[in-house]
The first five atom37 places (N, CA, C, CB, O) and aatype in JSON, in Angstrom:
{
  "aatype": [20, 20, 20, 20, 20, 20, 20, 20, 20, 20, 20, 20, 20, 20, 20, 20, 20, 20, 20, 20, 20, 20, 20, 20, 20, 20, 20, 20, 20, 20, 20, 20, 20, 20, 20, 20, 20, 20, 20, 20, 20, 20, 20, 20, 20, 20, 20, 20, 20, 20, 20, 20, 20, 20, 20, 20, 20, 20, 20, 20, 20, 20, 20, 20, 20, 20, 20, 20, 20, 20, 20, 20, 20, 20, 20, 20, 20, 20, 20, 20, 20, 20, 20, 20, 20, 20, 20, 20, 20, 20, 20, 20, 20, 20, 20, 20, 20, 20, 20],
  "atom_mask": [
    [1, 1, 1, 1, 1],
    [1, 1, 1, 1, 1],
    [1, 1, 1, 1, 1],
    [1, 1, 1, 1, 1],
    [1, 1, 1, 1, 1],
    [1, 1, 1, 1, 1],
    [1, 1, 1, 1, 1],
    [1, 1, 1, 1, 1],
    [1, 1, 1, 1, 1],
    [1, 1, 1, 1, 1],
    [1, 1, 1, 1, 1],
    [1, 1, 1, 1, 1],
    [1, 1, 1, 1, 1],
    [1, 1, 1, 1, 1],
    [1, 1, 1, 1, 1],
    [1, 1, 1, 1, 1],
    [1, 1, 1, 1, 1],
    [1, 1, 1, 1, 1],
    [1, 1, 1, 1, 1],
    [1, 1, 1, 1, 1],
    [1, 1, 1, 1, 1],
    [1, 1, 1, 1, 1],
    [1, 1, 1, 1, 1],
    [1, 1, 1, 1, 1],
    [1, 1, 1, 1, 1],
    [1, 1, 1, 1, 1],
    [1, 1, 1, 1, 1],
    [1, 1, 1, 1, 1],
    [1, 1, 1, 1, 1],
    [1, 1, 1, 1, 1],
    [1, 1, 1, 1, 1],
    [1, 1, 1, 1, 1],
    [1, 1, 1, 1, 1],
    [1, 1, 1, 1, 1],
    [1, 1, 1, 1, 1],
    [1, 1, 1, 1, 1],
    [1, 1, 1, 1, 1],
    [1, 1, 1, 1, 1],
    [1, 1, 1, 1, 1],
    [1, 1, 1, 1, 1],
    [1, 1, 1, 1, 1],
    [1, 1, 1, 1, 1],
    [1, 1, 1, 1, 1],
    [1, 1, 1, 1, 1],
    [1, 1, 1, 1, 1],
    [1, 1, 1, 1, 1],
    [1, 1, 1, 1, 1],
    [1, 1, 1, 1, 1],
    [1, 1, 1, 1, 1],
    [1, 1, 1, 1, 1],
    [1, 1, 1, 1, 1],
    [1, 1, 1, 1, 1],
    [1, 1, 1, 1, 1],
    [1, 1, 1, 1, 1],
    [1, 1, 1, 1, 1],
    [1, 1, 1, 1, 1],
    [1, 1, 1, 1, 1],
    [1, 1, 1, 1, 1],
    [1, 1, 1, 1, 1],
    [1, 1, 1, 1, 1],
    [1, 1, 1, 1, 1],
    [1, 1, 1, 1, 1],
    [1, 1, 1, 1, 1],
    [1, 1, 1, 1, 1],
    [1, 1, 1, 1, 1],
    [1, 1, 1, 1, 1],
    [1, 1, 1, 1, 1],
    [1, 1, 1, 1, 1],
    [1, 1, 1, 1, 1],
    [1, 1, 1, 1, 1],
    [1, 1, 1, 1, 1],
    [1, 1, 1, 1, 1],
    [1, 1, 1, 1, 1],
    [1, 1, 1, 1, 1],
    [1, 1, 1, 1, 1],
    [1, 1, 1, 1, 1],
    [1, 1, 1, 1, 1],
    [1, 1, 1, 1, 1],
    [1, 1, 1, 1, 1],
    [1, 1, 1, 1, 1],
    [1, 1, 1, 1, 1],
    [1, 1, 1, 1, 1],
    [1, 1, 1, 1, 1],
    [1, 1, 1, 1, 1],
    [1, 1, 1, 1, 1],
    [1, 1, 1, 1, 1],
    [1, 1, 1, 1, 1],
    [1, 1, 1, 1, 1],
    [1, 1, 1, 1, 1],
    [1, 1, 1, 1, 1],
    [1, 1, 1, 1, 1],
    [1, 1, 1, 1, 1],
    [1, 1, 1, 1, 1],
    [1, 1, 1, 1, 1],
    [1, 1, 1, 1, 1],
    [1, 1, 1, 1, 1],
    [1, 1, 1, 1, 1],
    [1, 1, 1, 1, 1],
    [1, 1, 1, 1, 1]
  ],
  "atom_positions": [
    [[-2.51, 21.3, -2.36], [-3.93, 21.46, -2.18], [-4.19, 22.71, -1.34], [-4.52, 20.21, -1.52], [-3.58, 22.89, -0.29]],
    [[-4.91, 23.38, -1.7], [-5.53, 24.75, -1.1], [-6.69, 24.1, 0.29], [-6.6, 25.77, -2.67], [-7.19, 22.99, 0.49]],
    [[-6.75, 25.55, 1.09], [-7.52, 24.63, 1.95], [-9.16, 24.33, 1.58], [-7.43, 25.26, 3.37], [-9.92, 23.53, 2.13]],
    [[-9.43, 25.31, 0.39], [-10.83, 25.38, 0.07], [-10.79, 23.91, -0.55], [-11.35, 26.73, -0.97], [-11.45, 23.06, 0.05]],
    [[-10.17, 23.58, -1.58], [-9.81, 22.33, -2.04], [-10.35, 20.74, -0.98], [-8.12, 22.56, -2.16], [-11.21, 19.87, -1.17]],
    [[-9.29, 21.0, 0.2], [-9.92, 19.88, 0.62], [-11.26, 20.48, 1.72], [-8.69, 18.84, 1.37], [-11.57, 19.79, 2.69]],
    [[-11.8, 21.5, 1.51], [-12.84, 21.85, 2.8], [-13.66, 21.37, 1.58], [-13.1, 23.66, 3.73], [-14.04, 20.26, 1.96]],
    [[-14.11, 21.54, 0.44], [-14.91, 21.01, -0.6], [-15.3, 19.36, -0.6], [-14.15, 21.35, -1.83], [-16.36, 18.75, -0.55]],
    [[-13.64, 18.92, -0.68], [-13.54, 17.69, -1.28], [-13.23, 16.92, -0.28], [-12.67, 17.58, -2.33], [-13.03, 15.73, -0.56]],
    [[-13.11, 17.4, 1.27], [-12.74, 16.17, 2.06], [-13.58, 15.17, 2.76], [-12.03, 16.55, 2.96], [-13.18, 14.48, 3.69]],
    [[-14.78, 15.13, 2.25], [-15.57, 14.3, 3.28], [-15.13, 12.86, 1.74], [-17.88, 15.06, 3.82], [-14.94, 11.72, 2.18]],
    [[-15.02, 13.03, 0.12], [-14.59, 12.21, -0.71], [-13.5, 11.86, -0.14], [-14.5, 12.61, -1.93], [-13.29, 10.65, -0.04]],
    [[-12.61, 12.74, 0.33], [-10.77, 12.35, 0.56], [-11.32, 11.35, 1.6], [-9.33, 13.86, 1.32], [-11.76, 10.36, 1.01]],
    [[-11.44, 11.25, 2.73], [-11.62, 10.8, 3.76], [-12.25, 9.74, 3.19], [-12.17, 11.56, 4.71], [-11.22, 9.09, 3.02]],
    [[-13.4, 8.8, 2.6], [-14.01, 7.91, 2.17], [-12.77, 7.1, 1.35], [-15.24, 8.44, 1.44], [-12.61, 5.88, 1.42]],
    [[-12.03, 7.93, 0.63], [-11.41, 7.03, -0.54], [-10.32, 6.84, 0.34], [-11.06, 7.69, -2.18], [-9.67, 5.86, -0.03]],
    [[-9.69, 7.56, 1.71], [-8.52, 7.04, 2.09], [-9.04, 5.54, 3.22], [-7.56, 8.44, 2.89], [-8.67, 4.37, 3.39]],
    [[-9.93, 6.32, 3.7], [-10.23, 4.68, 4.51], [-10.44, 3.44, 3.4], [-11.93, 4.72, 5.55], [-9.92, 2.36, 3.67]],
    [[-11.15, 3.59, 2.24], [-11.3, 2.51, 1.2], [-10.37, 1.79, 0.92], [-11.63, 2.88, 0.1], [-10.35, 0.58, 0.69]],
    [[-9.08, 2.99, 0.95], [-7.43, 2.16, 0.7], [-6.99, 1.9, 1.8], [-6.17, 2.94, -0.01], [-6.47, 0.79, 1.89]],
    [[-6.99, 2.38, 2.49], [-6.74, 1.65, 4.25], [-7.35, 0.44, 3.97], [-7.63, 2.48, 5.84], [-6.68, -0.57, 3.72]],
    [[-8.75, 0.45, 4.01], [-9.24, -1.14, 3.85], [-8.62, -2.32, 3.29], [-10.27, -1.18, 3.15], [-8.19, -3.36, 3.78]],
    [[-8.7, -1.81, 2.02], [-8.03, -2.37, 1.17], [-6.54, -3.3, 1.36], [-7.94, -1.37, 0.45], [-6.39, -4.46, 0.98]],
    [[-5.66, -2.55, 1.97], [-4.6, -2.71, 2.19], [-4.44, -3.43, 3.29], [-4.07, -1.76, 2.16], [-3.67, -4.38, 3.18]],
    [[-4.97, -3.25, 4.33], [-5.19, -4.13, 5.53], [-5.89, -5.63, 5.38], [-6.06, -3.31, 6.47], [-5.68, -6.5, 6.24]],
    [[-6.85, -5.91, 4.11], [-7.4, -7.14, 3.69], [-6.48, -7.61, 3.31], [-8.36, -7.23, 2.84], [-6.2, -8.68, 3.86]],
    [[-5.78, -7.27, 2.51], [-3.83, -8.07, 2.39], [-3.8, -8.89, 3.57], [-2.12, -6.73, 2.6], [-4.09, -10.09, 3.6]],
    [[-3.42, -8.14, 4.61], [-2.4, -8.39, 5.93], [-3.56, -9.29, 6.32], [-1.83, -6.92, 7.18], [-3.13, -10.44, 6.32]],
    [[-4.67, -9.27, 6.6], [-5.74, -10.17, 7.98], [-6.1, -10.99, 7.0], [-7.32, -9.34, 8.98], [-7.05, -11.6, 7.49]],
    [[-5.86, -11.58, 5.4], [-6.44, -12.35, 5.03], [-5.23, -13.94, 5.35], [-6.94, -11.77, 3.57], [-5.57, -15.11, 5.18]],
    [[-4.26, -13.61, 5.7], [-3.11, -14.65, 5.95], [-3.62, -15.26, 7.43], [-1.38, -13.85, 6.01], [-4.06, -14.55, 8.33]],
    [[-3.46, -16.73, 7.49], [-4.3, -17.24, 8.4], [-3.59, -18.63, 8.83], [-5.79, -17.37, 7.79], [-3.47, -19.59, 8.07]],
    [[-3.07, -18.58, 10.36], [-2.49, -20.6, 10.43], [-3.69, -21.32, 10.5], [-1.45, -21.29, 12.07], [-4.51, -21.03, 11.38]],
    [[-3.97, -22.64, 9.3], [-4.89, -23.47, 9.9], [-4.78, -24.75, 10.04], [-5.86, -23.37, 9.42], [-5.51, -25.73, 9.87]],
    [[-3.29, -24.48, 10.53], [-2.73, -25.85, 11.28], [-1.38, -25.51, 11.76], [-2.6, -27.24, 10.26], [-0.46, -24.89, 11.22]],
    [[-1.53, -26.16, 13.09], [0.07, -26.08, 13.75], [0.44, -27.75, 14.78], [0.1, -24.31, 15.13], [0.19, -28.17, 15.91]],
    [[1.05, -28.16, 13.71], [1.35, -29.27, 14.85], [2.77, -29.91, 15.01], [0.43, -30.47, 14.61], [3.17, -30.42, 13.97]],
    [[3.6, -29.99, 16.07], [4.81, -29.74, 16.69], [5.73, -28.45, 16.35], [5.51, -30.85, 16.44], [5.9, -27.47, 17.08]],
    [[6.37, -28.72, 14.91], [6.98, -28.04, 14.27], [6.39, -27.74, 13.46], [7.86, -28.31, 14.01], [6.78, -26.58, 13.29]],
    [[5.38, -27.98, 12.47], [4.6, -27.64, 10.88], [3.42, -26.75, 11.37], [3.86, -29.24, 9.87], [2.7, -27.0, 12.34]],
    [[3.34, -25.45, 10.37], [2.99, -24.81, 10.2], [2.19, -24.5, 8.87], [3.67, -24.41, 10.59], [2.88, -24.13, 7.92]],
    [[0.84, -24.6, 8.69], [-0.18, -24.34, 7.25], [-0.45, -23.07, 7.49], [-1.72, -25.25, 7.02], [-0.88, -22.8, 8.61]],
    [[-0.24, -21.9, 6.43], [-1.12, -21.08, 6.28], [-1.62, -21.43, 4.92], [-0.67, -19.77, 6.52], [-1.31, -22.36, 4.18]],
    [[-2.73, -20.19, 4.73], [-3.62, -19.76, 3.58], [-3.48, -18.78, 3.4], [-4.81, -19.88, 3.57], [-3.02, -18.18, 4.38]],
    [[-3.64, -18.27, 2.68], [-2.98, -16.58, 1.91], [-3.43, -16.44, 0.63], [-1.17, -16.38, 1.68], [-3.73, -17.31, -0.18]],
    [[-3.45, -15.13, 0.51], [-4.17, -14.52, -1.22], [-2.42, -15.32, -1.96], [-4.45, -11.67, -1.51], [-1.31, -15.62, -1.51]],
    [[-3.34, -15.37, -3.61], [-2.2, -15.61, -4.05], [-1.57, -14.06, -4.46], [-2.34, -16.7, -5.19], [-2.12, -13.26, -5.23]],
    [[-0.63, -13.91, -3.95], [-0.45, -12.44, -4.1], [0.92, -12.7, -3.64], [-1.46, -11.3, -3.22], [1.19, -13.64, -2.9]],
    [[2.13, -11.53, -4.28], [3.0, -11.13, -3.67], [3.28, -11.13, -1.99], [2.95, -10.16, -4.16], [4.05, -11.83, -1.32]],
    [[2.08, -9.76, -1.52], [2.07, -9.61, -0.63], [1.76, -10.46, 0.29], [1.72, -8.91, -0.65], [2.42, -10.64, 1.31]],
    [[0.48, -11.19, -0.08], [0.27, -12.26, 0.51], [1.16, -13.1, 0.84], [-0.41, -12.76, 0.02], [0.98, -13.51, 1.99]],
    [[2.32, -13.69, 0.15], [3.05, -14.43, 0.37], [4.39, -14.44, 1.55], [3.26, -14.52, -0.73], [5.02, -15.31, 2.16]],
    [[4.39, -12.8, 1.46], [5.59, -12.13, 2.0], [5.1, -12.33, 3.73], [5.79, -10.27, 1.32], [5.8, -12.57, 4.71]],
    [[3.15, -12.07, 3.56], [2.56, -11.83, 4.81], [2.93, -13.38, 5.54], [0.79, -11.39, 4.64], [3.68, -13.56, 6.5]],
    [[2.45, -14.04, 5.04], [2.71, -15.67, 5.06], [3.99, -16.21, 5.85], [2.92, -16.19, 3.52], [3.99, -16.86, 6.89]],
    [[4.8, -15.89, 5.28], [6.4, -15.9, 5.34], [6.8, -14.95, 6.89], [7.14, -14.99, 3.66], [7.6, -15.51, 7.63]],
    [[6.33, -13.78, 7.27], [6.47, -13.21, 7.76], [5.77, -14.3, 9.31], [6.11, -11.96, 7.05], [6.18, -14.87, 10.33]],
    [[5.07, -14.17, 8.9], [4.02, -15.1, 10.33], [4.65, -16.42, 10.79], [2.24, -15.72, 9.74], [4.82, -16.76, 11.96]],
    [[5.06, -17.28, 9.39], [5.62, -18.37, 10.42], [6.62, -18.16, 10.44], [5.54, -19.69, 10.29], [6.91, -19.35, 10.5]],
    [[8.14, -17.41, 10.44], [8.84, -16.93, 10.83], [8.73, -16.62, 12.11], [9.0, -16.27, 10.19], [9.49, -17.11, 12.94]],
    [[7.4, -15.42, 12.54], [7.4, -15.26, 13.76], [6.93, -16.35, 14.93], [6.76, -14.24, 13.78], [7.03, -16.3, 16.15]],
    [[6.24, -17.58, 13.81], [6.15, -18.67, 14.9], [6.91, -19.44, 15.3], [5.45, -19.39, 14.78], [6.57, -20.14, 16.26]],
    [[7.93, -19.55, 14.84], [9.5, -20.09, 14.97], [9.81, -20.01, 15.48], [10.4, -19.99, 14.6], [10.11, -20.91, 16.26]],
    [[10.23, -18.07, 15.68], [10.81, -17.86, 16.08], [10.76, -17.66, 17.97], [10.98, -17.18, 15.21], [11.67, -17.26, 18.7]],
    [[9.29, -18.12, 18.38], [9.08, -18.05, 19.93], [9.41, -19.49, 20.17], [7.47, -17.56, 20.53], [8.95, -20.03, 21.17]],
    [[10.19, -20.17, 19.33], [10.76, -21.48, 19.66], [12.32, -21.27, 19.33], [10.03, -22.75, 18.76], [13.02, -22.24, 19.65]],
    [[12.82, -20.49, 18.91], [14.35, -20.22, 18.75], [14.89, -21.09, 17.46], [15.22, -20.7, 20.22], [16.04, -21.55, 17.39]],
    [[13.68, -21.27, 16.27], [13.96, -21.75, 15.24], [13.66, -20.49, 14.01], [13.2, -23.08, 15.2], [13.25, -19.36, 14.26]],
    [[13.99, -21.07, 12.58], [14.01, -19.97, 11.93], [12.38, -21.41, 11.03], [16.03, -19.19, 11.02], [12.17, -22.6, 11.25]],
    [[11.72, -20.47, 10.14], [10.87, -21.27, 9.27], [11.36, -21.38, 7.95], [9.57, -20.78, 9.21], [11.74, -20.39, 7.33]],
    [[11.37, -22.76, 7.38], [11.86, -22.85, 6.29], [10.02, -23.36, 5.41], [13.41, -24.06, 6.39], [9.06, -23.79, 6.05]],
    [[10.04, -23.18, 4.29], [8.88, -23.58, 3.66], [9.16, -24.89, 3.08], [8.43, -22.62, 2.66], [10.27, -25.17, 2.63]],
    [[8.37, -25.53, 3.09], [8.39, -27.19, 2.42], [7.43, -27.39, 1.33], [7.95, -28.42, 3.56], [7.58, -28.21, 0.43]],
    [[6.6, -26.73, 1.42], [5.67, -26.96, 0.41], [4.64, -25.34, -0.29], [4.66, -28.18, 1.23], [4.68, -24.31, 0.38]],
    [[4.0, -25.37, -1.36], [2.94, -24.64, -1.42], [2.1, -25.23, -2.28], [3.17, -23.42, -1.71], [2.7, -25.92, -3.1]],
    [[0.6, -25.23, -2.43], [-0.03, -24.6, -3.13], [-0.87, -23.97, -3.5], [-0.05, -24.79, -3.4], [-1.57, -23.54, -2.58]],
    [[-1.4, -23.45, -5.29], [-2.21, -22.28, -5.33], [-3.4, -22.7, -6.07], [-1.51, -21.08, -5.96], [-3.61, -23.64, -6.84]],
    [[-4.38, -21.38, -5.48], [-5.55, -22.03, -7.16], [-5.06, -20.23, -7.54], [-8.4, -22.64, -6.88], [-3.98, -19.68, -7.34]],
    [[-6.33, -19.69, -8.13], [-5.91, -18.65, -8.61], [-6.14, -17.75, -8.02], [-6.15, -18.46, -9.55], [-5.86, -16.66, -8.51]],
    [[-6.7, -17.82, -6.82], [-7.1, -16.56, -5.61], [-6.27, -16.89, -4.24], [-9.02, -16.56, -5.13], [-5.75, -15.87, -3.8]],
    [[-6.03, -17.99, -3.49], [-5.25, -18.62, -2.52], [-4.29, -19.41, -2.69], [-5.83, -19.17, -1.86], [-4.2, -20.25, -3.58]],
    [[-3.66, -19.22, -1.99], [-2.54, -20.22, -1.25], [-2.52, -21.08, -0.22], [-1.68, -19.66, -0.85], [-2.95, -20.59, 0.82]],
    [[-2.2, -22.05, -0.16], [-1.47, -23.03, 1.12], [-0.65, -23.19, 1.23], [-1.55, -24.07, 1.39], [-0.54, -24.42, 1.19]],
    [[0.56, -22.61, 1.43], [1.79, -22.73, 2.1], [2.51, -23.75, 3.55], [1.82, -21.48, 2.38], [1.79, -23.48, 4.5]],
    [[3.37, -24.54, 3.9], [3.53, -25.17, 4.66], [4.67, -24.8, 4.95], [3.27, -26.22, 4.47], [5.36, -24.33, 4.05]],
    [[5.1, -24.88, 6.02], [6.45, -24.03, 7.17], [6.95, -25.38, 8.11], [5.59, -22.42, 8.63], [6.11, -26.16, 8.56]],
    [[8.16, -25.52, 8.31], [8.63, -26.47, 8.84], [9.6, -25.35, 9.95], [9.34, -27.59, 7.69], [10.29, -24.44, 9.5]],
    [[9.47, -25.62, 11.32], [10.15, -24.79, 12.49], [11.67, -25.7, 12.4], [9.15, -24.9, 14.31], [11.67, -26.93, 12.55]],
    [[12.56, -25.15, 12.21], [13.89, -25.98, 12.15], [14.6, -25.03, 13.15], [14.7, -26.16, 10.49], [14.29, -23.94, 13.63]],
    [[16.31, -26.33, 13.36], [16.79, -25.17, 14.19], [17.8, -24.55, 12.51], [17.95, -25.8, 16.08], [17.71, -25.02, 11.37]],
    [[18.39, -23.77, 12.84], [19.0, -22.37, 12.12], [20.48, -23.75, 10.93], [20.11, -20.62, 14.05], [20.83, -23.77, 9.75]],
    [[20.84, -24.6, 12.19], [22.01, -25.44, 11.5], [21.35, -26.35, 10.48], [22.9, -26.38, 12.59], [21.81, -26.49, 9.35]],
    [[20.01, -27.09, 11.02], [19.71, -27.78, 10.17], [19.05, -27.01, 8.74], [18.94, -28.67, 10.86], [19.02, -27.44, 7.59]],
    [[18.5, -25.57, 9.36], [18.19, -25.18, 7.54], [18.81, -24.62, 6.54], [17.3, -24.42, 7.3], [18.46, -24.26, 5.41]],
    [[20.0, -24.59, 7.24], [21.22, -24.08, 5.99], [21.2, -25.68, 4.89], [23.41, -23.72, 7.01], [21.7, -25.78, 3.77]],
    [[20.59, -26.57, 5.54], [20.69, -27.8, 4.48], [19.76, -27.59, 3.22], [20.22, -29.27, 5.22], [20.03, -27.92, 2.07]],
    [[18.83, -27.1, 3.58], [17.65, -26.58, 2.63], [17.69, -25.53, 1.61], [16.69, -26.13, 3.38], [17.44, -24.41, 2.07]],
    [[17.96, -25.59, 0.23], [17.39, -24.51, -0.26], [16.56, -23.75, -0.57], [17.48, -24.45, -0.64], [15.52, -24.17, -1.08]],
    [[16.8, -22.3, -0.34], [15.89, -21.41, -0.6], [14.84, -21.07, -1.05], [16.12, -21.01, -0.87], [14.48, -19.9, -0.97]]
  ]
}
């Protein structure tokens, strides 16, 4: 890109990159716990790849401030969300669990 290029076109560049910033960040903040009780963990999440990964990622990290790893026990979807369920185990007992 020349600089006349984006001195023309950057107030568009700038609009369409925050749009995908947006965008991309509604992924990440749409994953949500709406339940935590002892060990179990509910989120909600897009049904999405990413969503899922985001999901996965979170109760992992809630586990893990208990020195457990999260194994999933349950999900389900409609065609826009998820409910996913996370069980805080310790590390020996979830090698019993498959993947």
């Amino acid at each position: 890109m020349t600089a006349h290029h984006i001195e023309k076109h950057g107030p568009a560049l700038r609009v369409t990159c925050l749009f995908v910033l947006m965008l991309a960040g509604a992924g990440c903040s749409a994953v949500r716990i709406v339940a935590m009780n002892n060990n179990y963990v509910t989120l909600v999440h897009p049904f999405t790849d990413a969503g899922t990964e985001s999901a996965r990622v979170l109760a992992a990290r809630e586990c893990r401030m208990h020195s457990q790893v999260a194994v999933k026990t349950s999900d389900a979807c409609s065609l826009s969300q998820c409910t996913t369920n996370y069980q805080c185990m310790e590390p020996v007992e979830a090698k019993q669990y498959p993947p």
